[in-house]
C-alpha positions as CSV (number, residue, x, y, z in Angstrom):
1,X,-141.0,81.9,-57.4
2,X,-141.1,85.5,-56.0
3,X,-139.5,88.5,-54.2
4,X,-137.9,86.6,-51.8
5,X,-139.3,83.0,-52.7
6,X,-137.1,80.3,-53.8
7,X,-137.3,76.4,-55.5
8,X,-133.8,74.7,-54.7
9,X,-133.3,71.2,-55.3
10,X,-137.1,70.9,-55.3
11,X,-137.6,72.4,-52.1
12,X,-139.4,75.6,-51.4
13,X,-138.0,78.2,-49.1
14,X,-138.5,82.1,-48.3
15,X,-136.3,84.6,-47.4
16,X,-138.5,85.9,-44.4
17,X,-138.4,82.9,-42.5
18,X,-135.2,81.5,-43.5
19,X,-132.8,84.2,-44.1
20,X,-129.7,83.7,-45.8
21,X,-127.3,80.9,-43.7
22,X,-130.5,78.5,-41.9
23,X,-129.4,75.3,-40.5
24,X,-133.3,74.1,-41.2
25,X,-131.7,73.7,-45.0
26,X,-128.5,71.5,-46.1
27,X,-125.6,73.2,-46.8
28,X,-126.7,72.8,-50.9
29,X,-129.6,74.7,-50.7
30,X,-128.0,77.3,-48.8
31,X,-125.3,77.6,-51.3
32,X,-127.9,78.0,-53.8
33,X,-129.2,80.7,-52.3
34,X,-126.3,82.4,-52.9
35,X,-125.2,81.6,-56.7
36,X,-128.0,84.0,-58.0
37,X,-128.3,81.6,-61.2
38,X,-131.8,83.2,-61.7
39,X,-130.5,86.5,-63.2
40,X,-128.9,84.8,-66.3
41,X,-132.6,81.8,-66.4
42,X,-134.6,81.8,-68.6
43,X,-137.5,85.0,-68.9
44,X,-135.1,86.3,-66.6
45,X,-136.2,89.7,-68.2
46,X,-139.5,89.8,-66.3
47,X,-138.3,89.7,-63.1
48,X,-135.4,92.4,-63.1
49,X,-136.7,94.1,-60.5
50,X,-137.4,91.2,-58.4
51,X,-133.1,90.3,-58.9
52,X,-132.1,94.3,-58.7
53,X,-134.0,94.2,-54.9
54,X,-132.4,90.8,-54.2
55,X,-128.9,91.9,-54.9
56,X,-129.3,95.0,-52.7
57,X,-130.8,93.0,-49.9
58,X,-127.5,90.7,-50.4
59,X,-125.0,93.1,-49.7
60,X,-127.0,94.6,-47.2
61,X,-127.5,91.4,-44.7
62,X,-124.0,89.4,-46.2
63,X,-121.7,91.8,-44.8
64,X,-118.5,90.7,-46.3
65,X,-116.7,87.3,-45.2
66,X,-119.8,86.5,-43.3
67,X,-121.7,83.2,-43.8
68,X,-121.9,80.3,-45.7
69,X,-122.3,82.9,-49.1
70,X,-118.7,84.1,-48.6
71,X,-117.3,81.0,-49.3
72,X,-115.1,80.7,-52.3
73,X,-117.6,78.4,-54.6
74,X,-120.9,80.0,-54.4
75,X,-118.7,83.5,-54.2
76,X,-117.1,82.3,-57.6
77,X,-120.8,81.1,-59.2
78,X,-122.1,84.8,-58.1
79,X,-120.0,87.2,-59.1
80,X,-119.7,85.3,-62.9
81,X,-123.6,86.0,-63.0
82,X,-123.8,89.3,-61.1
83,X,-121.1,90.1,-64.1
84,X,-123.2,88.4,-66.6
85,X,-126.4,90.1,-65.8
86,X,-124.4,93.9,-65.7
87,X,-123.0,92.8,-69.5
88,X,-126.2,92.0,-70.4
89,X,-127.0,95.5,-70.5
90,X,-128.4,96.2,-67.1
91,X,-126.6,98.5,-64.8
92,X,-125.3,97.0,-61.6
93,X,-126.5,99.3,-58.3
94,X,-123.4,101.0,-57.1
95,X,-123.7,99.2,-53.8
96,X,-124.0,96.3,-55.5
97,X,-121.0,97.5,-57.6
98,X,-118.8,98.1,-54.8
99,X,-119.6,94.4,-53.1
100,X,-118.5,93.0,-57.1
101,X,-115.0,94.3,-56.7
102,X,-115.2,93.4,-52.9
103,X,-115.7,90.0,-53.8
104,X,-113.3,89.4,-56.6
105,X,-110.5,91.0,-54.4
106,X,-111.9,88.6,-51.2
107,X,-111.8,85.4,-53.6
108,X,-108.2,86.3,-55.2
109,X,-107.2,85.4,-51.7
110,X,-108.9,82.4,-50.8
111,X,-108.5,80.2,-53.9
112,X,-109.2,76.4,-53.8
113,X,-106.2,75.1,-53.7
114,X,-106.9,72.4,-51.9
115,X,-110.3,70.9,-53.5
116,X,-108.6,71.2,-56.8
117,X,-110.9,70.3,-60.0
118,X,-114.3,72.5,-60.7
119,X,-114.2,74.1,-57.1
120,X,-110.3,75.8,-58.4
121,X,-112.2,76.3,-62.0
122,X,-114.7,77.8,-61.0
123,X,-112.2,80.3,-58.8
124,X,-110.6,80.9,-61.9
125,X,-113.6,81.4,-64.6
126,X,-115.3,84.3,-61.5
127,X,-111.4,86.0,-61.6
128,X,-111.9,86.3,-65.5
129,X,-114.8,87.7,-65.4
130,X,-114.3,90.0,-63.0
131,X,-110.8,90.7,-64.2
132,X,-112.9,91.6,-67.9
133,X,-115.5,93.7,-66.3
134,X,-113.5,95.9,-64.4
135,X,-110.7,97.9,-65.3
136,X,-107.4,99.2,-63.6
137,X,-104.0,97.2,-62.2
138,X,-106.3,95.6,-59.3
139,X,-108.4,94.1,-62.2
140,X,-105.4,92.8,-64.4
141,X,-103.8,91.0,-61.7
142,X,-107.5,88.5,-61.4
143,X,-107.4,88.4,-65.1
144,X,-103.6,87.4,-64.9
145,X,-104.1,85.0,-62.1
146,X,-107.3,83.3,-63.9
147,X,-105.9,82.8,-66.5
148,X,-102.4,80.7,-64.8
149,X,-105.0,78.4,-63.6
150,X,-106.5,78.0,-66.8
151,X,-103.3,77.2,-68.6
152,X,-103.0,74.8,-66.2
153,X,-106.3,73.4,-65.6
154,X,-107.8,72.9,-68.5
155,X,-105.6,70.5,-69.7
156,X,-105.7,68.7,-66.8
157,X,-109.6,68.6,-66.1
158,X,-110.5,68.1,-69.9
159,X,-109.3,64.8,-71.0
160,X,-108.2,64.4,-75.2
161,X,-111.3,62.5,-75.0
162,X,-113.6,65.6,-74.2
163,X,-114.4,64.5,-71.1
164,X,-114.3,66.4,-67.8
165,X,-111.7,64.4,-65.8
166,X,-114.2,63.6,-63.1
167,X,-115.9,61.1,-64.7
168,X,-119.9,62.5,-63.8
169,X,-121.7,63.8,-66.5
170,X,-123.1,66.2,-64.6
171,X,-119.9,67.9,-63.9
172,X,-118.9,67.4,-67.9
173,X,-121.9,69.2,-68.5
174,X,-121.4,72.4,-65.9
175,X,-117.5,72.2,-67.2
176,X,-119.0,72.4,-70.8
177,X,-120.9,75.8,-69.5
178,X,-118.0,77.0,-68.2
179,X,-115.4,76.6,-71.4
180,X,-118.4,78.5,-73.4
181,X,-119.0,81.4,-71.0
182,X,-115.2,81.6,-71.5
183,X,-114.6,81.6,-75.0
184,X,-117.7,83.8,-75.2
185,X,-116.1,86.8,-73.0
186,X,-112.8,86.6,-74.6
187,X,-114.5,86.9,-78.0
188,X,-116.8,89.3,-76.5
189,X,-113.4,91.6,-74.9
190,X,-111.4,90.8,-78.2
191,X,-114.3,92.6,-80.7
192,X,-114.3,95.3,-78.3
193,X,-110.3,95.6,-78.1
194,X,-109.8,95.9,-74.8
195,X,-105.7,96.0,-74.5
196,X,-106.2,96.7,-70.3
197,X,-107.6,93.4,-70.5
198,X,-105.2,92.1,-72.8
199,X,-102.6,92.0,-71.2
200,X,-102.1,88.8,-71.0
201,X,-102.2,88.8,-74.8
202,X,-100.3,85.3,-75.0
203,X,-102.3,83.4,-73.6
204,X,-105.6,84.7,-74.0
205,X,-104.8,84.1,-78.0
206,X,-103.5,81.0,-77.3
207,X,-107.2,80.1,-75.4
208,X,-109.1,81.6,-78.4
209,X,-107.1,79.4,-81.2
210,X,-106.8,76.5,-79.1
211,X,-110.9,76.1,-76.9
212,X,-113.4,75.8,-79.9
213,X,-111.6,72.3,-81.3
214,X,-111.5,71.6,-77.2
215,X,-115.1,72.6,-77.2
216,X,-116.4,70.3,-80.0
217,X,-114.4,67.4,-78.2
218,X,-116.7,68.4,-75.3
219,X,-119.6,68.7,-77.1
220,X,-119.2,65.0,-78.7
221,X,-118.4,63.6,-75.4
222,X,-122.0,65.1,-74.1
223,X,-123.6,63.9,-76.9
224,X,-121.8,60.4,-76.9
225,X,-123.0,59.8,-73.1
226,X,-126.8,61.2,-74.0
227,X,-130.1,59.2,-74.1
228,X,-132.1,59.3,-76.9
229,X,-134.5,61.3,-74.7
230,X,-131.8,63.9,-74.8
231,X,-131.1,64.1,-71.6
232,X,-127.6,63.0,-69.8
233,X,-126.3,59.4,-68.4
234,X,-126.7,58.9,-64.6
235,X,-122.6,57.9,-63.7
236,X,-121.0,58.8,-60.6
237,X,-122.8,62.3,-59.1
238,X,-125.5,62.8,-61.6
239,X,-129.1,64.9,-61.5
240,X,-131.1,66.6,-64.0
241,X,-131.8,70.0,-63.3
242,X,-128.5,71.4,-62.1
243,X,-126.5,71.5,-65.3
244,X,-128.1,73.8,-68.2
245,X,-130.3,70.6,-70.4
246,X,-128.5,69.3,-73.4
247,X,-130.1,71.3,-75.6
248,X,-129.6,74.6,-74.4
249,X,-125.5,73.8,-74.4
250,X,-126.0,72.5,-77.7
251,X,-127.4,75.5,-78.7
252,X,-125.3,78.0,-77.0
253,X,-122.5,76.3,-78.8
254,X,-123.9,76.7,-82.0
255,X,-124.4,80.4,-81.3
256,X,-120.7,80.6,-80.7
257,X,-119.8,78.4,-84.5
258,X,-118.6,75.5,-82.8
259,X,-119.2,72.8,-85.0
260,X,-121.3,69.9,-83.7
261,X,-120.8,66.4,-85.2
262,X,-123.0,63.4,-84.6
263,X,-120.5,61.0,-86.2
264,X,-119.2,57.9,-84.4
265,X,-122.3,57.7,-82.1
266,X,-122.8,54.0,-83.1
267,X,-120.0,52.3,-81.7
268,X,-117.9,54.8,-79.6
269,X,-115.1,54.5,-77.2
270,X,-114.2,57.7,-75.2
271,X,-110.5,56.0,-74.6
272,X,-109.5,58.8,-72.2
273,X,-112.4,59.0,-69.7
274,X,-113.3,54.9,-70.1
275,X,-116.9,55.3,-71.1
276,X,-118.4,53.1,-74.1
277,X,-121.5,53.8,-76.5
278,X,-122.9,51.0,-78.3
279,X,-126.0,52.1,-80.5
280,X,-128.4,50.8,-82.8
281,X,-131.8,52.1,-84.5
282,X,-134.0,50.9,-81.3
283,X,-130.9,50.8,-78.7
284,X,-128.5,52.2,-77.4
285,X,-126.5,51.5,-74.4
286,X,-123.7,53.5,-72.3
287,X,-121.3,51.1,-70.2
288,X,-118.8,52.3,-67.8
289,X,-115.4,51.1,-68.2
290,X,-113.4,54.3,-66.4
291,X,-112.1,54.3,-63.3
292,X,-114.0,56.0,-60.5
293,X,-112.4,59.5,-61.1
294,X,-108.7,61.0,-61.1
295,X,-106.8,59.5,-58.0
296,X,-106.2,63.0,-55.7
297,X,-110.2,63.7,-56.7
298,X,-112.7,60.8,-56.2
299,X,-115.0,62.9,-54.7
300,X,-118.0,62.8,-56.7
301,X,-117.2,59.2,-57.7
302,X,-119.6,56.2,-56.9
303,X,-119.1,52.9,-56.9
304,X,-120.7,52.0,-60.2
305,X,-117.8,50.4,-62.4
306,X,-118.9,48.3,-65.1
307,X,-122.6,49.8,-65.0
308,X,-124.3,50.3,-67.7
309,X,-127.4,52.4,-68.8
310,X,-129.6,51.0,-71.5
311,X,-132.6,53.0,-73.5
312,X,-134.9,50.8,-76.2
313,X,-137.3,52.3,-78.7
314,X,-136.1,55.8,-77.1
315,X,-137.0,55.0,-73.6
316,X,-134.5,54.4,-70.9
317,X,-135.0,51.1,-69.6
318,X,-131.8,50.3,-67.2
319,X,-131.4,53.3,-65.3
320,X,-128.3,54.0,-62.2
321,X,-130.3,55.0,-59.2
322,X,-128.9,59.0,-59.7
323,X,-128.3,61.2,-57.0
324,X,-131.0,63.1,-54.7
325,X,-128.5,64.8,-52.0
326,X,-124.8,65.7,-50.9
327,X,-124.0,65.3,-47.2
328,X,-122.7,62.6,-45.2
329,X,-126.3,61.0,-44.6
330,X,-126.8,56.9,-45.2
331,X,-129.2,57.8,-48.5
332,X,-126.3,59.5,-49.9
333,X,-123.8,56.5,-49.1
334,X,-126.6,54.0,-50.2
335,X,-126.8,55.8,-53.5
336,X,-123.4,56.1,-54.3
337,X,-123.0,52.2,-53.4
338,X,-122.3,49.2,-56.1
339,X,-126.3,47.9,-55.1
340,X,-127.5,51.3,-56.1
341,X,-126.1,50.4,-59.9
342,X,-126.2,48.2,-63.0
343,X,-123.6,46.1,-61.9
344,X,-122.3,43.4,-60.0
345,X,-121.9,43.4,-56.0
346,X,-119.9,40.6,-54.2
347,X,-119.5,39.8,-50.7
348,X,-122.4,42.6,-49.6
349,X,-119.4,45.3,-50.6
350,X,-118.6,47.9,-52.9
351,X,-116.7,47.7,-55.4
352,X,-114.9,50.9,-54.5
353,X,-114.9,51.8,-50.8
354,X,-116.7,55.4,-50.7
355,X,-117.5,56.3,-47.6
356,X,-118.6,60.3,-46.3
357,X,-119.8,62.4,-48.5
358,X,-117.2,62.8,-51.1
359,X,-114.7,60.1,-50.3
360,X,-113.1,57.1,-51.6
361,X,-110.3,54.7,-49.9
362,X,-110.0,51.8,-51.7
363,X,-111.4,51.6,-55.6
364,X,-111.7,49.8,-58.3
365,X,-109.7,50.1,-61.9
366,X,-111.0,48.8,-64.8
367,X,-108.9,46.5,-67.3
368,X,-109.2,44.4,-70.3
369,X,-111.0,46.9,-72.2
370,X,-112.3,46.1,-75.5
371,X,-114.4,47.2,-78.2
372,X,-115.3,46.2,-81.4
373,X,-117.8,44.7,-84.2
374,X,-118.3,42.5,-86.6
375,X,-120.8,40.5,-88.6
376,X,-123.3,43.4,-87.3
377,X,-122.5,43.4,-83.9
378,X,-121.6,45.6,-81.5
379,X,-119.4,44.2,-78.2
380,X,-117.5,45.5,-75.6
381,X,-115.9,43.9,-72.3
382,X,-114.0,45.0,-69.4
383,X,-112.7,43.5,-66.4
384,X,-112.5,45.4,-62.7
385,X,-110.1,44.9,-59.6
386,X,-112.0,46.5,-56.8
387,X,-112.3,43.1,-55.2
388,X,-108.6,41.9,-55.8
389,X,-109.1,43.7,-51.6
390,X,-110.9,41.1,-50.0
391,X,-109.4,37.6,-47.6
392,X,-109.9,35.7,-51.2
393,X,-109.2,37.6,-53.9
394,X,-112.4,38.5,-56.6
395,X,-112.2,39.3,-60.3
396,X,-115.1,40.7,-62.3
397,X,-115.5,41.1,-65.7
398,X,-118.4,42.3,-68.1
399,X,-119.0,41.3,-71.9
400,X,-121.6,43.4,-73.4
401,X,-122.9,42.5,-77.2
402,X,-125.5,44.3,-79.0
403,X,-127.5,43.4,-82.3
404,X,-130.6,44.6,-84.1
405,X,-133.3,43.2,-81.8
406,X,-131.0,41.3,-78.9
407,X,-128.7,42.3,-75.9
408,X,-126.2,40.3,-74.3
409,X,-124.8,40.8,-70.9
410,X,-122.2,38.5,-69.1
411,X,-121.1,38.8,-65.8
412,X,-118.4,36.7,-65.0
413,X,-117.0,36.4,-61.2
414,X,-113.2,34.8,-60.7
415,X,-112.8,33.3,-57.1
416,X,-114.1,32.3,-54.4
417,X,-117.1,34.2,-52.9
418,X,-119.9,34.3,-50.5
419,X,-122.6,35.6,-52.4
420,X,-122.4,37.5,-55.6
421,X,-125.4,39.5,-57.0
422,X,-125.7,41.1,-60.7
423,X,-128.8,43.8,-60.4
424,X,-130.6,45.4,-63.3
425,X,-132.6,49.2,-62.0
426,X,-135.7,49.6,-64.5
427,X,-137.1,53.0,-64.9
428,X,-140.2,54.1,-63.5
429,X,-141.7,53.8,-66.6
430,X,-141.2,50.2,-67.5
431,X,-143.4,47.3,-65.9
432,X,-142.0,44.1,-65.3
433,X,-143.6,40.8,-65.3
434,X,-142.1,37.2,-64.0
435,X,-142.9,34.7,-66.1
436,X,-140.6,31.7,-64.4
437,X,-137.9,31.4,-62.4
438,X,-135.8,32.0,-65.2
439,X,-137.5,35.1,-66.9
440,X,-139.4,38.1,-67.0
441,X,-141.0,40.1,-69.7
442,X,-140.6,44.0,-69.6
443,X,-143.1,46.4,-70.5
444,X,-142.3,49.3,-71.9
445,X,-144.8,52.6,-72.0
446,X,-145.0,52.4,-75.7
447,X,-146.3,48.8,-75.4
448,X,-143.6,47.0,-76.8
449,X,-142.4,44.3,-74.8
450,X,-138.9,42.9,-74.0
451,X,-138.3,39.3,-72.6
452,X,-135.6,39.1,-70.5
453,X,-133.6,35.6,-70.1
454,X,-131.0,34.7,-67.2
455,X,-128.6,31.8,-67.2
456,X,-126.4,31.3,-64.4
457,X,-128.9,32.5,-61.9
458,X,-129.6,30.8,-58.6
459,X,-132.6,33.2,-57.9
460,X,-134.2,36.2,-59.7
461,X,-136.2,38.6,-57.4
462,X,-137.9,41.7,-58.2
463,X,-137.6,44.1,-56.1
464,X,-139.6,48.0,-55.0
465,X,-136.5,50.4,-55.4
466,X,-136.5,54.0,-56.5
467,X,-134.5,56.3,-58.7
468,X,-133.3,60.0,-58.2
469,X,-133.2,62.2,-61.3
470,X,-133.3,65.3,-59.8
471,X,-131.6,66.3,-56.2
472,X,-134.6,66.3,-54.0
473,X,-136.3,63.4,-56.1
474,X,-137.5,59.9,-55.5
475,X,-139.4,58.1,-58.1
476,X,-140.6,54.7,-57.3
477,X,-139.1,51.9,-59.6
478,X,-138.0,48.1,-59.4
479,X,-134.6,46.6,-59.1
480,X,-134.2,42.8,-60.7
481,X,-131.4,41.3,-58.6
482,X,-130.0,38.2,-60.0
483,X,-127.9,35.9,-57.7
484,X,-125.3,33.9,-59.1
485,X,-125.8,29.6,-58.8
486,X,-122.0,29.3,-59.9
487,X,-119.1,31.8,-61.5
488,X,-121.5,33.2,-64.5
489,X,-124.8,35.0,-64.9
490,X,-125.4,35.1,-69.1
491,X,-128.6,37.8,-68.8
492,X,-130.1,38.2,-72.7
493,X,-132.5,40.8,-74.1
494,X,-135.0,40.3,-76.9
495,X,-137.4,42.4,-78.5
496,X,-139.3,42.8,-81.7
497,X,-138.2,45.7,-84.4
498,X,-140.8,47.9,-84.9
């Protein structure tokens, strides 16, 4: 926003009055301050001098191993774009140079072992980079060591499915950036036949036969877990604004030839990662049949299995409640809970038991999954066991079916229970109306209207809530809650084709 003048996470801050390391912002912000994403935005061209100055005063007031800007990740996320910037064409101050190759050797040593997933990828990708921008033995060892924990990580963090293994499609989306900044510098070093580089010829061929195919599984996954507005599906850790938009991967993808196929979108099960996309001209809805994430890395997992996201006439309609802030605060806890989501809470308790910022003891794994069509419909079920944990045991399954103009959503609860609550999370956009105790009447911004029928239900309130696109973000919205008279809730959707 100037010199020194920043907007993180929808919060303003200056470099006069906060430095580089304040407590007065979370540890996010701070980290932010740090990544330098602005030399590689968008117009980034008109404010060179604004990010040469910036750099300088960096390495001046970071002194190295010093602060909350050492640390391995936003160490990783800035020397990838100091290195993109200097490729770019611009020349890299030599203080600025020396602090590069200060960093990569500082990060060869402190790898993420122990986080694992996009924290150890990201490790990796900064080592590449640096190992392709400079030269010598120093620089082919970070090259040679990237590249191990490529060979092993990518398989292991992109599922045959596409998807990123952590289940948010935030995450896919950054990992997406990643694999293209990737193939793009080893095309980029191969034209220029580098053989210092090169030297780990193997493998680096073996990445550039292998990652475009990866890459179009990647890209079909984003575009499979997309609203019609474009923009991504709010499961597990999820915000707009962090991850490059749809688009722009889309198109960066392009640039690099990677084919991009829009078939299957209809009626799409992404097998690996558990997701299901059921579409049709006016609707389509995402449902969330995957577990909450890999077993050693729930971390950005919530408790949101068998939630589902539903747009209508190109609007979103059911919306997850998002994510507005890391930390081990009650908002992040309450927005990582099962009442936060399209789904069904029993008992008061989550489905999966998350607890601190990024951590999950007990969770739920789906079952019974299904999906298939016939006589024009779409349907799709699952089951869950993350309340096989409580004194009586609790089963809950989910039966979606879709048609031209109607939605059908049964939630079905096996055992005995206290109380048992399905809830439905409208986006801001949308109005709803009671019109009995039985049903309400959505009204959607382009004034089509939905009625909305519950059978089963022992009471139907509509609640104030509010939804978090963006870190930083609350938007006021409503949350229908549905309580359950007996073992089934039969919720149905009607509207009128255009």
């Amino acid at each position: 926003m100037g010199p020194d003048r920043f907007l993180f996470l929808n919060e303003e801050g200056a470099l006069a009055s906060l430095g580089w390391d304040c407590e007065q912002r979370s540890k996010l912000w701070r980290y932010n301050q740090h990544y330098f994403d602005d030399l590689n935005a968008e117009q980034a061209d008109s404010r060179v001098d604004w990010h040469r100055s910036l750099m300088q005063r960096w390495v001046a007031e970071n002194p190295p191993g010093q602060g909350s800007g050492w640390e391995p990740y936003p160490t990783s996320l800035r020397i990838v774009n100091w290195v993109k910037w200097a490729m770019a064409g611009r020349t890299l101050p030599e203080d600025c140079l020396e602090s590069l190759a200060v960093q990569a050797r500082w990060l060869a040593r402190r790898l993420e072992i122990h986080l694992l997933g996009n924290h150890l990828f990201a490790n990796a990708k900064a080592l590449v980079f640096a190992g392709s921008y400079f030269s010598g033995p120093e620089a082919e060892k970070w090259l040679k060591t990237g590249f191990g924990i490529l060979e092993r990580e990518v398989p292991e963090q992109i599922l045959p499915d596409g998807g990123h293994f952590e289940r948010s499609t935030m995450y896919h989306a950054l990992a997406l950036e990643d694999m293209l900044d990737l193939l793009n510098i080893l095309r980029c070093l191969e034209r220029a036949d580098r053989p210092t580089v090169f030297c780990e010829r193997r493998l680096a061929s073996q990445f550039l036969a292998a990652w475009p195919e990866l890459i179009n599984k990647m890209v079909g996954w984003l575009n499979a877990m997309r609203h019609p507005d474009g923009e991504l599906s709010f499961f597990n850790d999820a915000a707009l604004g962090i991850a490059p938009p749809c688009e722009s991967l889309l198109a960066y993808a392009r640039r690099l030839n990677i084919e991009i196929s829009q078939a299957g979108l209809n009626s799409l099960h992404l097998a690996e990662s558990g997701y299901v996309r059921l579409a049709k001209p006016e609707a389509c809805l995402v449902f969330d049949a995957a577990p909450v994430g890999p077993d050693y890395l729930p971390g950005h997992a919530h408790a949101d299995t068998l939630s589902l996201e539903l747009s209508l006439f190109g609007q979103r309609v059911f919306v997850n409640s998002g994510t507005s802030e890391y930390g081990v605060g009650t908002e992040r806890l309450r927005q990582r809970g099962t009442a936060a989501h399209n789904t069904v809470e029993v008992n008061g308790t989550n489905s999966s038991e998350v607890w601190s910022g990024f951590r999950v003891a007990r969770r739920a794994y789906p079952g019974k999954v299904k999906v298939y069509g016939s006589g024009g419909s779409l349907k799709s079920e699952a089951c869950h066991d993350g309340y096989q944990r409580l004194a009586t045991p609790v089963s809950v399954c989910r039966t979606i079916e879709l048609n031209e103009n109607r939605l059908e959503i049964e939630d079905a609860v096996e055992g005995q229970f206290e109380t048992s609550v399905g809830r439905f999370y409208s986006h801001p956009s949308v109005q709803i109306e009671k019109v009995d105790q039985s049903q309400l009447v959505l009204k959607l911004p382009g004034h089509q209207r939905v009625r909305v029928h519950f059978e089963g239900a022992a009471k139907i309130e509509v609640n104030n809530s509010t939804w978090h696109p963006r870190f930083g973000v609350a938007e006021p919205n409503q949350c229908i809650a549905v309580s359950f008279m007996g073992s089934r809730v039969l919720t149905t959707l009607e509207w009128s084709q255009r």
